[in-house]
LODRENTOR-171822 format. One record per residue: residue in one letter; x, y, z of N, C-alpha, C in turn. Coordinates in Angstrom, 3 decimals, always signed. Layout:
<atoms>
<atom residuo="A" n_xx="X" n_yy="Y" n_zz="Z" ca_xx="X" ca_yy="Y" ca_zz="Z" c_xx="X" c_yy="Y" c_zz="Z"/>
...
</atoms>
This chain:
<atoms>
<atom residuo="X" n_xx="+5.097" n_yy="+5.473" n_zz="+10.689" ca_xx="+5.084" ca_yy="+5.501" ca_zz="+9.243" c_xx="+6.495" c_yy="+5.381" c_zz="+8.683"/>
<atom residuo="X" n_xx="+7.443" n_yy="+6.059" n_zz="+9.542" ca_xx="+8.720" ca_yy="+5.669" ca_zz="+8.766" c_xx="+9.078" c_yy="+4.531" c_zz="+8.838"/>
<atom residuo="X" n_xx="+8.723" n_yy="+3.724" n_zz="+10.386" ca_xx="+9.039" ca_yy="+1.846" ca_zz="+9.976" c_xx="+8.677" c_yy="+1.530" c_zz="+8.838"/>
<atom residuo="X" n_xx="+7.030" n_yy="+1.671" n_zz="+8.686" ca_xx="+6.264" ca_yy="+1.002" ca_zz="+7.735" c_xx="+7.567" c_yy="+1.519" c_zz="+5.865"/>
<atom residuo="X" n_xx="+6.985" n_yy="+2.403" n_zz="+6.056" ca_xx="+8.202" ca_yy="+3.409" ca_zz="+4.806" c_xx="+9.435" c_yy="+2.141" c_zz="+4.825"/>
<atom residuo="X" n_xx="+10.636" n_yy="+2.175" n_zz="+5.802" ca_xx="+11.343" ca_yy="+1.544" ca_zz="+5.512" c_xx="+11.380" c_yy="+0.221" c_zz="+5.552"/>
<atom residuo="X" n_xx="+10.847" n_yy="-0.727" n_zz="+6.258" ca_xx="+10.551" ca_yy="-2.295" ca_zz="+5.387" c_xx="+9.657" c_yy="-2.128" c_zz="+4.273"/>
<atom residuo="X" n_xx="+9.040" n_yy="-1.396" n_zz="+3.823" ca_xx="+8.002" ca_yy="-1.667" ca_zz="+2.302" c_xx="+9.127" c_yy="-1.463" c_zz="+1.336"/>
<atom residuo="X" n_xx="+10.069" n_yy="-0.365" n_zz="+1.597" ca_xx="+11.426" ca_yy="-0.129" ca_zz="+0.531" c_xx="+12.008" c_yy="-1.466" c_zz="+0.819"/>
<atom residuo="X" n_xx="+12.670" n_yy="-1.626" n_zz="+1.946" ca_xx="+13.380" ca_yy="-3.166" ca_zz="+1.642" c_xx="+13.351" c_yy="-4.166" c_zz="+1.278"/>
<atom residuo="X" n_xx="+11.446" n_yy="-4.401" n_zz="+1.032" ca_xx="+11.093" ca_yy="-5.872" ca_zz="+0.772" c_xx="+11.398" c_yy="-5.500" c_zz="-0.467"/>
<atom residuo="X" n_xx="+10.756" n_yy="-4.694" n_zz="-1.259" ca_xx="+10.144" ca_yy="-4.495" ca_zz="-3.007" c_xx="+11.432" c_yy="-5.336" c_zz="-3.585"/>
<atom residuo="X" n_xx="+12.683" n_yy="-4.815" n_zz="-3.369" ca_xx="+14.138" ca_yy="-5.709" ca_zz="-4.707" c_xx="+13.791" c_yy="-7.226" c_zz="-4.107"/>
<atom residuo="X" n_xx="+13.715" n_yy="-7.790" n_zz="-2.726" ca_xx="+13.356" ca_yy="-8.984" ca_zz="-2.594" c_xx="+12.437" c_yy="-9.520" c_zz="-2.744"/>
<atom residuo="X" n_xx="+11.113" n_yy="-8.797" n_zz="-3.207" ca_xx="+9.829" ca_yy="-9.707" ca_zz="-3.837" c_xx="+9.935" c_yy="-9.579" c_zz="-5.157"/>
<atom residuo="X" n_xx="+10.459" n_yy="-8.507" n_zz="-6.008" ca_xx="+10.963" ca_yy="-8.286" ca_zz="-7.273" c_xx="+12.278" c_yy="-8.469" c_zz="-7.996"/>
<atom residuo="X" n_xx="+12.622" n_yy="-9.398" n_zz="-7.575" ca_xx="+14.009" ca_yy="-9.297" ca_zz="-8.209" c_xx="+14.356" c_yy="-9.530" c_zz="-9.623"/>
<atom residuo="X" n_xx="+13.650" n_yy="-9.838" n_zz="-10.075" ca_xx="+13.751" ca_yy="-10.025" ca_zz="-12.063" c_xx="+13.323" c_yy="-8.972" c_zz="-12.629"/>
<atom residuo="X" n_xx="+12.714" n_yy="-7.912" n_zz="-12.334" ca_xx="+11.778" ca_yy="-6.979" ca_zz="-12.714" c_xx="+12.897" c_yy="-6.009" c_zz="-13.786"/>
<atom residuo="X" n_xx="+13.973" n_yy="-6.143" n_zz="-14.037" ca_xx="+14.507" ca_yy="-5.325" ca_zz="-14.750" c_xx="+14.324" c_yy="-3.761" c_zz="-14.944"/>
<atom residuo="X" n_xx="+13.954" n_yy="-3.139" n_zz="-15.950" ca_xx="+13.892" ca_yy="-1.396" ca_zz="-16.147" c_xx="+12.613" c_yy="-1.737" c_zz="-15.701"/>
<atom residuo="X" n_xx="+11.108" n_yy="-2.851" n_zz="-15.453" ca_xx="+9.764" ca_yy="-2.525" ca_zz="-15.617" c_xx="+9.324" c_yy="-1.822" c_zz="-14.589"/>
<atom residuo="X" n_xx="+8.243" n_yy="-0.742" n_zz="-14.527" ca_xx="+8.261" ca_yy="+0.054" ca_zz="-13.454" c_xx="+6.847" c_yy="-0.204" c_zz="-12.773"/>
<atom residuo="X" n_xx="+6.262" n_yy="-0.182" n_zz="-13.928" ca_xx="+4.547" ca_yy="+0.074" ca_zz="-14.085" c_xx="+4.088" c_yy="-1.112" c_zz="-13.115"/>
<atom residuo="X" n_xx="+4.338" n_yy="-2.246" n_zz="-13.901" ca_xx="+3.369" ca_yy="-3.375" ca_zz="-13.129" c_xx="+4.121" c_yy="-4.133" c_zz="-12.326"/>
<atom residuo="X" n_xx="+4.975" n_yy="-4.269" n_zz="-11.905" ca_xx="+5.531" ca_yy="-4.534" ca_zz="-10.579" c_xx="+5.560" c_yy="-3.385" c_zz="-9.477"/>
<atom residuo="X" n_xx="+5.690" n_yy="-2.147" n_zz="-9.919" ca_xx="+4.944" ca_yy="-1.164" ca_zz="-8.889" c_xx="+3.633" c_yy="-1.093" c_zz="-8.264"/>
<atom residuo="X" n_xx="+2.700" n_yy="-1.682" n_zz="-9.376" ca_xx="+1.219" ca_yy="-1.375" ca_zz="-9.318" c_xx="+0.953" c_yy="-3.009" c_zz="-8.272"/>
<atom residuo="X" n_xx="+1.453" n_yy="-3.910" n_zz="-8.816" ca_xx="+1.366" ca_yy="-5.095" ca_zz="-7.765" c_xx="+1.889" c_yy="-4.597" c_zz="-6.514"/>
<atom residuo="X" n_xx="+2.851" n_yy="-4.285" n_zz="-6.240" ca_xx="+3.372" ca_yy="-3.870" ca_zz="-5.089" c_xx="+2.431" c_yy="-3.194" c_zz="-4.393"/>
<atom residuo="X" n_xx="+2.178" n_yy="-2.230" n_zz="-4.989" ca_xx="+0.952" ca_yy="-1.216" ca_zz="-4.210" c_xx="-0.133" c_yy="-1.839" c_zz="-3.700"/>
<atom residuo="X" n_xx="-0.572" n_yy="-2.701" n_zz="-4.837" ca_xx="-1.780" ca_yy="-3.595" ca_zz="-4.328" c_xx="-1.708" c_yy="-4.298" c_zz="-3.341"/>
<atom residuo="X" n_xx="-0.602" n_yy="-4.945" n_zz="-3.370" ca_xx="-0.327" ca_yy="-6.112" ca_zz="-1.578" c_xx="-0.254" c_yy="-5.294" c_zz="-0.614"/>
<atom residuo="X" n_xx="+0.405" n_yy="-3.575" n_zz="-1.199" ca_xx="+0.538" ca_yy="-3.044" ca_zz="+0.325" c_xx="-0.658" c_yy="-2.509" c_zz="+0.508"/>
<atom residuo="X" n_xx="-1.377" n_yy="-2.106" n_zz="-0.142" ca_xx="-2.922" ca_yy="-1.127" ca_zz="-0.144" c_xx="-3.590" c_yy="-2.433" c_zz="+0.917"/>
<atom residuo="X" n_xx="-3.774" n_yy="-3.967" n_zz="+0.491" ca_xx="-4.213" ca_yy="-4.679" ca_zz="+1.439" c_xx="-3.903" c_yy="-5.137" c_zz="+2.746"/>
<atom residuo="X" n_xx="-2.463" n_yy="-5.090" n_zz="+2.687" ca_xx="-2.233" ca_yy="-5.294" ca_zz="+4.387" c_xx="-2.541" c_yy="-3.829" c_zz="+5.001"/>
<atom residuo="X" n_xx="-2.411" n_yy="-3.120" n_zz="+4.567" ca_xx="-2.454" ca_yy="-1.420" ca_zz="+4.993" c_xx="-3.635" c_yy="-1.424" c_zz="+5.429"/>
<atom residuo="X" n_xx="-5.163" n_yy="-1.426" n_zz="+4.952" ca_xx="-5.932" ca_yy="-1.776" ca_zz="+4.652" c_xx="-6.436" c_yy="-2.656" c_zz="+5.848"/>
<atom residuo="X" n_xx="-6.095" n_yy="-3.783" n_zz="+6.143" ca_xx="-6.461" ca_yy="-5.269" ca_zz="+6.868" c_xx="-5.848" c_yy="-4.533" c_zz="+8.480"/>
<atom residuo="X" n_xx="-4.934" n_yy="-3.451" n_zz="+8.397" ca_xx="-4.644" ca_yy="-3.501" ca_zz="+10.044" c_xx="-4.932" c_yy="-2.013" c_zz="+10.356"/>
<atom residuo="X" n_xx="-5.364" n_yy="-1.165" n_zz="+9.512" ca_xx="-5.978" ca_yy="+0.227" ca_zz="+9.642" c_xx="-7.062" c_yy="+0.806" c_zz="+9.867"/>
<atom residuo="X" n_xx="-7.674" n_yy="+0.389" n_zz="+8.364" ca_xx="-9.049" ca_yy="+0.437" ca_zz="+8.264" c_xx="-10.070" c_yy="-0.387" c_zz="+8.897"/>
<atom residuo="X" n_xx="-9.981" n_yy="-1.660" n_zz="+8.914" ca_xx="-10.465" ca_yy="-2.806" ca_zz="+9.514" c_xx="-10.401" c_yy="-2.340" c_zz="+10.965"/>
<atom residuo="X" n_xx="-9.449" n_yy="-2.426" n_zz="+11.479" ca_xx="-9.064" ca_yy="-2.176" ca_zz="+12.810" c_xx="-9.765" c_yy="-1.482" c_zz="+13.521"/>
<atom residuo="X" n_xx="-9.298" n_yy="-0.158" n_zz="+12.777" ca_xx="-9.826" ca_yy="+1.260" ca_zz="+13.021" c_xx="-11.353" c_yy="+1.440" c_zz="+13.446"/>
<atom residuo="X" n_xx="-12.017" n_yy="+0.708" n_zz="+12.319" ca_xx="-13.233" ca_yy="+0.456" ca_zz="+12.722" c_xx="-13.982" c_yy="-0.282" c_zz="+13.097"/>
<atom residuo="X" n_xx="-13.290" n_yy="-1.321" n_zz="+13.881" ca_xx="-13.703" ca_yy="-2.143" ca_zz="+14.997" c_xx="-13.421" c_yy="-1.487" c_zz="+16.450"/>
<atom residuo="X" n_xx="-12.626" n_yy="-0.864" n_zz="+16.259" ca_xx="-12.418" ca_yy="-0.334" ca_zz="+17.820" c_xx="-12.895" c_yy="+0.958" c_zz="+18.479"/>
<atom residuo="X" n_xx="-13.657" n_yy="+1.613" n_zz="+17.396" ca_xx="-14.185" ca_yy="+2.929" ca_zz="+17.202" c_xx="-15.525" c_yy="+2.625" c_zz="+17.443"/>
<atom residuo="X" n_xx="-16.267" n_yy="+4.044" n_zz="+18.093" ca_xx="-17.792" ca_yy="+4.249" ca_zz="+17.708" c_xx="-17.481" c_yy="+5.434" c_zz="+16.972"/>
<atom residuo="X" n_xx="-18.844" n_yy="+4.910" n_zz="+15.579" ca_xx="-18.564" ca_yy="+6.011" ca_zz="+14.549" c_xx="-20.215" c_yy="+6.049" c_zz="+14.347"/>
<atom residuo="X" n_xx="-20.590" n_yy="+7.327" n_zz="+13.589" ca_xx="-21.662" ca_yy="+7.167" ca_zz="+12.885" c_xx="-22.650" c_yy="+6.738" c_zz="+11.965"/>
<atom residuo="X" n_xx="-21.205" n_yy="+6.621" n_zz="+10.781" ca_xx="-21.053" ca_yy="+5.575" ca_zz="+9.716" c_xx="-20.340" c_yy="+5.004" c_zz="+9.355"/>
<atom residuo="X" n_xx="-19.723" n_yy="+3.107" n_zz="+9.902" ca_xx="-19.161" ca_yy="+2.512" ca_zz="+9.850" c_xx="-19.063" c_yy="+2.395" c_zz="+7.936"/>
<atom residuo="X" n_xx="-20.075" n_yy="+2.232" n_zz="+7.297" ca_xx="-19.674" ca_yy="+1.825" ca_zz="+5.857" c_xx="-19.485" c_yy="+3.174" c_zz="+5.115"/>
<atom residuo="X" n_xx="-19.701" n_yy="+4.037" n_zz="+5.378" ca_xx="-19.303" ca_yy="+5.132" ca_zz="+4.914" c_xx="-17.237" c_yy="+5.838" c_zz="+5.526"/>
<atom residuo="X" n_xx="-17.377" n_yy="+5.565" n_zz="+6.588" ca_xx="-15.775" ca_yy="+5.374" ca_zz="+6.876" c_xx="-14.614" c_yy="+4.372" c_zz="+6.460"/>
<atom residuo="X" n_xx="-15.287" n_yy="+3.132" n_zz="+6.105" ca_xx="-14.598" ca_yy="+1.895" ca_zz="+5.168" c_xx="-14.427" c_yy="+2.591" c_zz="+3.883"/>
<atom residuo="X" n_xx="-15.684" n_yy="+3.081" n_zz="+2.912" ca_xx="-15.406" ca_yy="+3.788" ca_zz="+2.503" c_xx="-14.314" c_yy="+4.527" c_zz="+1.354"/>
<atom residuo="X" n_xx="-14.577" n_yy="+5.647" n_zz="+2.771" ca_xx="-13.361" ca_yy="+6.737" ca_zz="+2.385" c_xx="-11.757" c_yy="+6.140" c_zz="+2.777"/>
<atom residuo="X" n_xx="-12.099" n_yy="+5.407" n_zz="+3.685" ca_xx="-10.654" ca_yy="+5.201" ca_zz="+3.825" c_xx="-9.954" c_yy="+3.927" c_zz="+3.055"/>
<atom residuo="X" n_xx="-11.130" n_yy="+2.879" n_zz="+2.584" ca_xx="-10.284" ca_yy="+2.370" ca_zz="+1.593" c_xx="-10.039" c_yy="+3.325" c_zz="+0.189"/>
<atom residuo="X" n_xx="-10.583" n_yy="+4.353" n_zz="+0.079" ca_xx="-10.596" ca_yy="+5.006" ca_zz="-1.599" c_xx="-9.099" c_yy="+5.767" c_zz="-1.398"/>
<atom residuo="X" n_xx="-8.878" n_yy="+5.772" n_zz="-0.019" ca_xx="-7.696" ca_yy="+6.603" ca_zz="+0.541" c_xx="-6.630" c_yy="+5.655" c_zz="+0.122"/>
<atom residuo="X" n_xx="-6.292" n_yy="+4.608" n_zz="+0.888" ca_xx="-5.746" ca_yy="+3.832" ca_zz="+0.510" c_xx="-5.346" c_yy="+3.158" c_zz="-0.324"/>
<atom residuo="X" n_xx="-6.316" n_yy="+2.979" n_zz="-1.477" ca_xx="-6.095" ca_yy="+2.525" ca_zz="-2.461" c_xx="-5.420" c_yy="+4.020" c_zz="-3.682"/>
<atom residuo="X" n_xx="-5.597" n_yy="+4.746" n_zz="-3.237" ca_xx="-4.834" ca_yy="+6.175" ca_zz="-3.853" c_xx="-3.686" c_yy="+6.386" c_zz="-3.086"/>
<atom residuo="X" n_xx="-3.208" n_yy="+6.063" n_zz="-1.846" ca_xx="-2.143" ca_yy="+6.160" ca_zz="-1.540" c_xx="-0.815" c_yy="+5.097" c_zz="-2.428"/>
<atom residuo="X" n_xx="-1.657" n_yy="+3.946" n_zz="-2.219" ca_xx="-0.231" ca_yy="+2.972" ca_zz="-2.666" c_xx="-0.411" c_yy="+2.757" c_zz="-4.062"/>
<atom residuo="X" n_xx="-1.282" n_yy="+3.075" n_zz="-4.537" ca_xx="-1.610" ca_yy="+3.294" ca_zz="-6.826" c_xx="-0.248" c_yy="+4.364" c_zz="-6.849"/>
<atom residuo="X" n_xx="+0.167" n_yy="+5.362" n_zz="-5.943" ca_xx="+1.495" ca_yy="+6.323" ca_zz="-6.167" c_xx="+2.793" c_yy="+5.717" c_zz="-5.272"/>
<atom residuo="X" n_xx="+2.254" n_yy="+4.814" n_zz="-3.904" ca_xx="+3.722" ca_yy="+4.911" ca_zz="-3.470" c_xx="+4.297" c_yy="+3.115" c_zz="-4.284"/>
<atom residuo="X" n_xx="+3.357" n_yy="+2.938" n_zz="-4.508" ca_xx="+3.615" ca_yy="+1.175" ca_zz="-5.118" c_xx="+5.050" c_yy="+1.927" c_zz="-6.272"/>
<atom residuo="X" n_xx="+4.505" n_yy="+2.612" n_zz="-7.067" ca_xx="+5.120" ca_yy="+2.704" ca_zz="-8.864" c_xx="+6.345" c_yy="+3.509" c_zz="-8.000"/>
<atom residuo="X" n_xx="+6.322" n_yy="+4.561" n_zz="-7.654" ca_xx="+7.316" ca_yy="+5.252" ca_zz="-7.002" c_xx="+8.583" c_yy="+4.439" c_zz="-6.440"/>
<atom residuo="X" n_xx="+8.221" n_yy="+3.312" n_zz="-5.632" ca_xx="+9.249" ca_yy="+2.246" ca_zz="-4.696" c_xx="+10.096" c_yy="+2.248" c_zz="-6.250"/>
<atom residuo="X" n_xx="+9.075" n_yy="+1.023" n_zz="-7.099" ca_xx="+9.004" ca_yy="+0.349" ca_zz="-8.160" c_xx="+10.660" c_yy="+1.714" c_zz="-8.932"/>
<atom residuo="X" n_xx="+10.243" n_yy="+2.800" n_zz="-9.422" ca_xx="+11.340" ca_yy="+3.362" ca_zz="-9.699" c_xx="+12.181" c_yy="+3.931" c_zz="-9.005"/>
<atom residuo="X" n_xx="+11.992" n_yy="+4.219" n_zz="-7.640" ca_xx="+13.389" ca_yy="+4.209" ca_zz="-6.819" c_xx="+14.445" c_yy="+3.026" c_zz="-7.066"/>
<atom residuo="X" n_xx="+13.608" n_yy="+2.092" n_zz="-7.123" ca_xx="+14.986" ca_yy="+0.404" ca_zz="-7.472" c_xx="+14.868" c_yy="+0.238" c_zz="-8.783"/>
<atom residuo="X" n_xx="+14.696" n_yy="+0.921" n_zz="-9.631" ca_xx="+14.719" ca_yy="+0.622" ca_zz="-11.376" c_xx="+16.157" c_yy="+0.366" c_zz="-11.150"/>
<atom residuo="X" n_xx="+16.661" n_yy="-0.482" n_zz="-12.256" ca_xx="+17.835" ca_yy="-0.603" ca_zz="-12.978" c_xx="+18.191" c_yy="+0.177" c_zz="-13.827"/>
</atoms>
């Protein structure tokens, strides 16, 4: 998690670089691309390689997870690199 942590900080000023003081919606995009790759090699993954009880009930929770994780760390990056 700290890899992941530190390239998601390094990309954000290089996929955002015009973004000026804006925090909101270049954070909230951010979050969103990362909620999906996050998402595409976790969750997906996770539950292909697993026996579970309830495969759509574990997609799920763990996308509602996900998508609540990076809705806070997206905006957060977003004002760590404010101008």
């Amino acid at each position: 998690m700290m890899i992941q942590g530190i390239i998601f900080s390094w990309a954000y000023p290089r996929l955002f670089p015009g973004r000026g003081g804006d925090i909101l919606k270049p954070g909230l995009m951010y979050g969103l691309a990362l909620a999906i790759l996050s998402w595409s090699f976790t969750t997906l993954a996770v539950a292909a390689k697993n026996v579970m009880t309830s495969i759509p009930t574990y997609i799920e929770l763990e996308t509602g997870l996900t998508l609540l994780q990076f809705l806070i760390v997206g905006p957060m990056i977003a004002l760590a690199y404010r101008n």
